[in-house]
N, C-alpha and C positions, 0 to 999 in steps of 0.2 A: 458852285459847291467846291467845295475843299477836298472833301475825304475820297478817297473811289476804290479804297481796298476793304473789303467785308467778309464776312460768314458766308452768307448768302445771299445770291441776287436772285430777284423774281419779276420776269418778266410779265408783266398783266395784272391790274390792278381789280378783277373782278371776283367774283365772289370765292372762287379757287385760291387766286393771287395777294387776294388781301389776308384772308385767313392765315393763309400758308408764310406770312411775312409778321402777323402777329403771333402764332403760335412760335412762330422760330424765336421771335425776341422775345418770350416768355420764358425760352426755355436758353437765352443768354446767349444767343449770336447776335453781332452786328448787322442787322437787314435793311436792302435797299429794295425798294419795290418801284420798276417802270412802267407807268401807265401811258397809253399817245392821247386817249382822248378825255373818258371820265372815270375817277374812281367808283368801282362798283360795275364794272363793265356791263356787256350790254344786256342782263339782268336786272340790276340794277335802275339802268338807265332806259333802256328800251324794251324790256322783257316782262320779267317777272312783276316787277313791283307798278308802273304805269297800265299793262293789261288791268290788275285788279283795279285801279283805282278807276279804271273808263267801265271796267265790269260792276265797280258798286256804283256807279252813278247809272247806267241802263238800269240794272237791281231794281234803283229805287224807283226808278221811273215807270217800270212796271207792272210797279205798289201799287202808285200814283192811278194808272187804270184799272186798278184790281181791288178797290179800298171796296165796293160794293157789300161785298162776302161779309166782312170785318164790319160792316154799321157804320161805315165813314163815308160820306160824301163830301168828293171835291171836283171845280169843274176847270177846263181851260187849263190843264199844267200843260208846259212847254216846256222846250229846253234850248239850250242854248251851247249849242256843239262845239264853240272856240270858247267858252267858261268851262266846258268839261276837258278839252283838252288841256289848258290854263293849269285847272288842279293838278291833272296828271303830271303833269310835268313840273307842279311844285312839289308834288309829292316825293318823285322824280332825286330832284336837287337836295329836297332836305334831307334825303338817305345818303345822298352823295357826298354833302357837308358832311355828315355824321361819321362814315368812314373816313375819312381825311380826320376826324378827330378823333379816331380810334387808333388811326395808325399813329398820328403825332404822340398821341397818352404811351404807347407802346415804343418811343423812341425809337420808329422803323424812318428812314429817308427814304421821301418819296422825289422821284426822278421823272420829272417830264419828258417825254420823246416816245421815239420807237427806237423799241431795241434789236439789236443782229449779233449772235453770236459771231465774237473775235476766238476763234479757237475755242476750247473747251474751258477755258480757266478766265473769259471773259465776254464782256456786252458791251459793244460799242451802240453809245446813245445819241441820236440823230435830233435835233432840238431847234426846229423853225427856221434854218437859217444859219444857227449857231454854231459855231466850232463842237465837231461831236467830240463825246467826252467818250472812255473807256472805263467801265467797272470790274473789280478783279473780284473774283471770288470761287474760293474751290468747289462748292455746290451752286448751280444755276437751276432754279424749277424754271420750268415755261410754262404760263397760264392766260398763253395768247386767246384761249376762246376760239370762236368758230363764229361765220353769219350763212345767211340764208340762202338756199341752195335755188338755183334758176334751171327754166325746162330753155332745151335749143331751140330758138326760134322763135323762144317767149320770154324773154328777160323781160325788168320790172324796168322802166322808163321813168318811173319817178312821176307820173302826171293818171295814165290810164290803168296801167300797170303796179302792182304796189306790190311791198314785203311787208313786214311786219314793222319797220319804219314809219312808211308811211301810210299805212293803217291806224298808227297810233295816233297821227296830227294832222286828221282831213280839213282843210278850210271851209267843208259843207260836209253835209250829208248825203251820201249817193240812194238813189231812187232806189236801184237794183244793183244789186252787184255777187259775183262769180268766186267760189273761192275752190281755189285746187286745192283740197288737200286734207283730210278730216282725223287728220293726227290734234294731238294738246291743241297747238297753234291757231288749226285752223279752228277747229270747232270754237275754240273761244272768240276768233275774230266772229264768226258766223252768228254766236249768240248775241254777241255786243249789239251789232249793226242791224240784228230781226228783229232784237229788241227796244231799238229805237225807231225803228219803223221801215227799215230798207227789205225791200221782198230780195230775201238770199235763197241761192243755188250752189250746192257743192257737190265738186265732182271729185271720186276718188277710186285710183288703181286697182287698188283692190276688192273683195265683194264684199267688206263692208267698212260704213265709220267705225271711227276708233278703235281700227284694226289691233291695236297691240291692246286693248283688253278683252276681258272672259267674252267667249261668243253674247250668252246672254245678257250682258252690261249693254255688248253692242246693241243689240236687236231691242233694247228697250229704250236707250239711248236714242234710237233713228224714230222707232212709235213717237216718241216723248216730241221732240222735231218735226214732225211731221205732222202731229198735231197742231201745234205751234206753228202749221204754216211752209216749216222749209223745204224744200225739192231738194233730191237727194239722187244722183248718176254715178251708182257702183259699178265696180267692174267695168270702168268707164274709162277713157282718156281724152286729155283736148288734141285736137290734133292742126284746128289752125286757128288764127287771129288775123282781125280785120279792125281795125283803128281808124274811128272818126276823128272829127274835132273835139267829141266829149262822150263820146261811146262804145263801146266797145264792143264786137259781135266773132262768140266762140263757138270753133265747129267741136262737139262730142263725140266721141265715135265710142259704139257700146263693143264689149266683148265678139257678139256676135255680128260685129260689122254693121251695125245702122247708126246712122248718125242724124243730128239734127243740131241747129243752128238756137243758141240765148245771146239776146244780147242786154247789156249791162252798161250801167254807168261806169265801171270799178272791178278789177278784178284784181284778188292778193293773194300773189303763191305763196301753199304754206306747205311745199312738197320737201322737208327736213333741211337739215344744217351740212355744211363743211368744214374741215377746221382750217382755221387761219395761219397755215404751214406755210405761205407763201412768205420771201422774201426777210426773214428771220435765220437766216443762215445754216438752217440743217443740214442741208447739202455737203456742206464745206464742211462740217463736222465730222458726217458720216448715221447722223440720226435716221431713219427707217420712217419709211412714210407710206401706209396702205390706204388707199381709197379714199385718200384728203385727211387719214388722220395720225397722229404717231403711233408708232407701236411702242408699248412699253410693258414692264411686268407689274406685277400684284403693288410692289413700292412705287411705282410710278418712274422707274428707273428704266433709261431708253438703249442701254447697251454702253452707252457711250460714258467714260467714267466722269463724275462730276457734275453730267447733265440731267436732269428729270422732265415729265411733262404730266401735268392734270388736269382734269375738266372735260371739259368738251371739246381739248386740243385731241386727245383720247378717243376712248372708244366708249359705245353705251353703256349705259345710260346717259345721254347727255342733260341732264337735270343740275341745277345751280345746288340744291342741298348734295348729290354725290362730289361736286366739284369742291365744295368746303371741305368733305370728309376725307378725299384723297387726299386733297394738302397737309390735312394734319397728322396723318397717317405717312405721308413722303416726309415730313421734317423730322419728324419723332425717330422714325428710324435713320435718316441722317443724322439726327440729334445721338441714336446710341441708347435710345429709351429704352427699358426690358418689359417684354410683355406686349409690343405690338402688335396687331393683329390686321391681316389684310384686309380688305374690304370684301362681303361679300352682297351682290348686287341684288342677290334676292332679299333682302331683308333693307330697300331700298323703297320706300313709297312714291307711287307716279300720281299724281293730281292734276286735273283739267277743270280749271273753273266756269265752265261754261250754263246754263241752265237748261235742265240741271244738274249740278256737279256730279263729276263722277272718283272714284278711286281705287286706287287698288296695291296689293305686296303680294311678292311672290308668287306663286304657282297657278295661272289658268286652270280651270277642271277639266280641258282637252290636254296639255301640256302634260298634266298629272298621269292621266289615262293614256297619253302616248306614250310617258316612261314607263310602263308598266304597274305601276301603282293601284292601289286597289284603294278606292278613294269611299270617303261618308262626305257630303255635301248637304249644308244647313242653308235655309234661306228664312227670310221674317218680313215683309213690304213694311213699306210705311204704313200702309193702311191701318195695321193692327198696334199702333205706336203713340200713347196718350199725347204723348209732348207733339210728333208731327200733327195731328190733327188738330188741336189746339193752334200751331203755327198757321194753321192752312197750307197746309206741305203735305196730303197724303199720297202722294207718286213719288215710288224708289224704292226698293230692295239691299237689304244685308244680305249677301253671300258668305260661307266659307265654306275651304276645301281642305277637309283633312285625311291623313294616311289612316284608313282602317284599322289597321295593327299596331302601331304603334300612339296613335293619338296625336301624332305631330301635326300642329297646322301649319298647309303648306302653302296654303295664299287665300286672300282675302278681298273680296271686290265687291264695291256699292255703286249705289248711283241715288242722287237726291239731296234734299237739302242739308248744307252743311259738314255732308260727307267728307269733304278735302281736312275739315278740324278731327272729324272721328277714327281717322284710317290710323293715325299716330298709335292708338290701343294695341292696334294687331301692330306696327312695326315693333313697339317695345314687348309683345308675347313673343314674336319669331326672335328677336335676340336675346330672349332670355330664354331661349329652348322650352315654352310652355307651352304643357299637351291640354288635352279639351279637359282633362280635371282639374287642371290652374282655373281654366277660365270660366268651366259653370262655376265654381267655387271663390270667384270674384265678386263682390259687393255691388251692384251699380244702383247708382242711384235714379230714385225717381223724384216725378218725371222730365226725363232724357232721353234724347235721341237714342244718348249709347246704350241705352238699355238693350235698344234692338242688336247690337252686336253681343249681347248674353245669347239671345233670343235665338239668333243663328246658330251661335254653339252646341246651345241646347238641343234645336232641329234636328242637326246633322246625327245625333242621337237618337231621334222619337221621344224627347224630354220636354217639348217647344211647350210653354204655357196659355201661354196670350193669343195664339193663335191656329 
């Protein structure tokens, strides 16, 4: 490359990094954007986008055994576990391509290597072999990303041992297999794999799955599982490993000190992320680093002038849709934009696509009642839902939790089919400041799932119709 003085450089080419490199040449800077491995980082490539596509292929497969209900008979479906990886992984590339052709449309230079902060005013790019080059630019984002956090004494070996890596592209299918961890992550690995026929086991820290939503999303969420088959060790830890040729045997040890021995083909920690601070030059800067992650303010600005950090190099949420939004949010006000406004993370949707999906925004109904808030809480099942029953989907719940007195709704939590598309409703009521008379007073159509998110509103009232 020719050029190496710019606007701004942006290390990390994932869903933070690319964004944050398109909105800046939107708004008429010269941007470089350095990626080491794929554009679309590991969202993109190993995350977000390949889970769904291995979770709609189990989806269908356990149509496939479920056609009974529906008047369909079929007999003998199989599958075929390196043709579903195959897809994944096309699916994979072709979003990969796509961004590479977003940034090209957006006249951003894209810079292969890894990059290491050269003082605050540049990037030296490290390129296979090649003479590293140096990029100048008054503003530098970092949108290194973060990967997968390992227990001591139990790192992922890449064969018996897995992350989310290599969960994504098993060469078989494992008999049985272990998963630490019943955050987003895990439970989706955990759906994917019961639901292609692996007898799964998850163990997790705390007392219950899917700790970071409303207690009763949890408690319906583990019923629903457990039905389904899955064994479930709360309040739980591993506390050793014993490694055969092709199995795997972990000791549990519960809260109150009893323990007992599974053993498994396959075990995949999915016990949270760190950020990817390592060996990118903070140091030398003088950038602030707590607990594996940077610290920065509301603009994503790390103290240090010049320098920024977003995503999941950051702090929680670590979700690929917050990582877009700080980028654009860190440029605009680099940019000088009027009217910015910081982010605020309650008004932030968390999705787990597992079955059956679950969702949620802002404010838990214990969270609420611990601030002191005097809460009205609406609930609606699927049961009572024309359109779920018609799908054959009658298991799940609309929740919401609003302030008494004022009407504000201050979070929202489901569980059930298709939920991860319906939570979008309540994200766009909480930024538009709308109290429970916005939303009885909202039109939904039938029949639709979303109806049931009227349905809840109404509840939390004693207005509920349908149910």
């Amino acid at each position: 490359m020719t050029e190496t003085n710019f606007d701004l450089v942006v290390v990390g080419g994932g869903p933070g990094g690319y964004v944050t490199a398109i909105r800046g040449a939107q708004l008429g800077m010269n941007v470089a954007v350095i990626e080491a491995e794929h554009l679309g980082g590991i969202c993109l490539n190993w995350g977000c986008i390949p889970t769904k596509a291995l979770l709609r292929s189990s989806e269908i497969y356990h149509l496939l055994h479920n056609l009974d209900e529906h008047g369909i008979s079929a007999t003998e479906a199989t599958f075929d576990i390196q043709k579903m990886v195959k897809r994944s992984r096309k699916v994979a590339k072709q979003l990969s391509n796509g961004v590479k052709h977003l940034l090209k449309k957006s006249k951003v230079t894209v810079v292969e290597g890894y990059g290491v902060l050269d003082g605050a005013g540049g990037v030296t790019v490290e390129q296979n072999g090649k003479t590293p080059i140096t990029l100048k630019a008054p503003h530098i984002v970092l949108a290194t990303g973060a990967r997968a956090r390992s227990l001591p004494g139990f790192e992922d070996d890449g064969k018996l041992i897995w992350t989310y890596r290599e969960a994504l592209v098993p060469d078989k299918m494992p008999k049985a297999m272990l998963v630490v961890g019943s955050g987003a992550i895990g439970m989706e690995f955990a759906s994917f794999y019961h639901d292609m026929g692996a007898d799964v086991t998850v163990v997790e820290v705390l007392d219950r799955i899917l700790p970071q939503e409303d207690e009763e999303i949890s408690a319906l969420a583990r019923k629903s599982f457990e039905k389904q088959g899955l064994t479930f060790h709360t309040d739980a830890k591993v506390i050793g490993v014993d490694k055969g040729d092709n199995t795997v045997t972990v000791k549990i040890e519960s809260a109150e000190g009893k323990s007992e021995q599974v053993s498994v083909d396959r075990v995949v920690l999915a016990v949270g992320i760190t950020g990817n601070v390592e060996g990118i030059g903070l140091e030398e800067v003088g950038v602030k680093v707590d607990r594996g992650h940077v610290t920065v303010n509301e603009w994503g600005e790390t103290g240090v002038s010049g320098v920024y950090a977003i995503g999941d190099l950051t702090g929680p949420p670590w979700l690929a849709h917050k990582a877009s939004h700080e980028g654009v949010i860190c440029v605009e006000k680099i940019a000088g934009i009027d009217g910015v406004h910081s982010l605020d993370t309650s008004h932030i949707p968390g999705c787990t696509y597992c079955r059956p999906q679950v969702a949620s925004i802002g404010m838990t109904e214990m969270a609420a009642k611990d601030a002191g808030i005097e809460v009205k809480i609406g609930r609606f099942p699927y049961m009572g839902n024309g359109k779920a029953i018609a799908l054959g989907e009658p298991e799940g719940l609309i929740k919401t939790v609003f302030d008494a007195n004022t009407g504000e709704l201050l979070g929202a939590h489901m569980i059930g089919a298709e939920v991860t598309e319906l939570i979008q409703g309540y994200a766009i009521a909480r930024t538009l400041e709308a109290t429970e008379a916005d939303l009885m007073n909202t039109v939904f159509p039938h029949p639709t799932l979303s109806e049931m998110m009227h349905e809840s509103v109404l509840d939390a009232f004693d207005r509920a119709i349908h149910f």
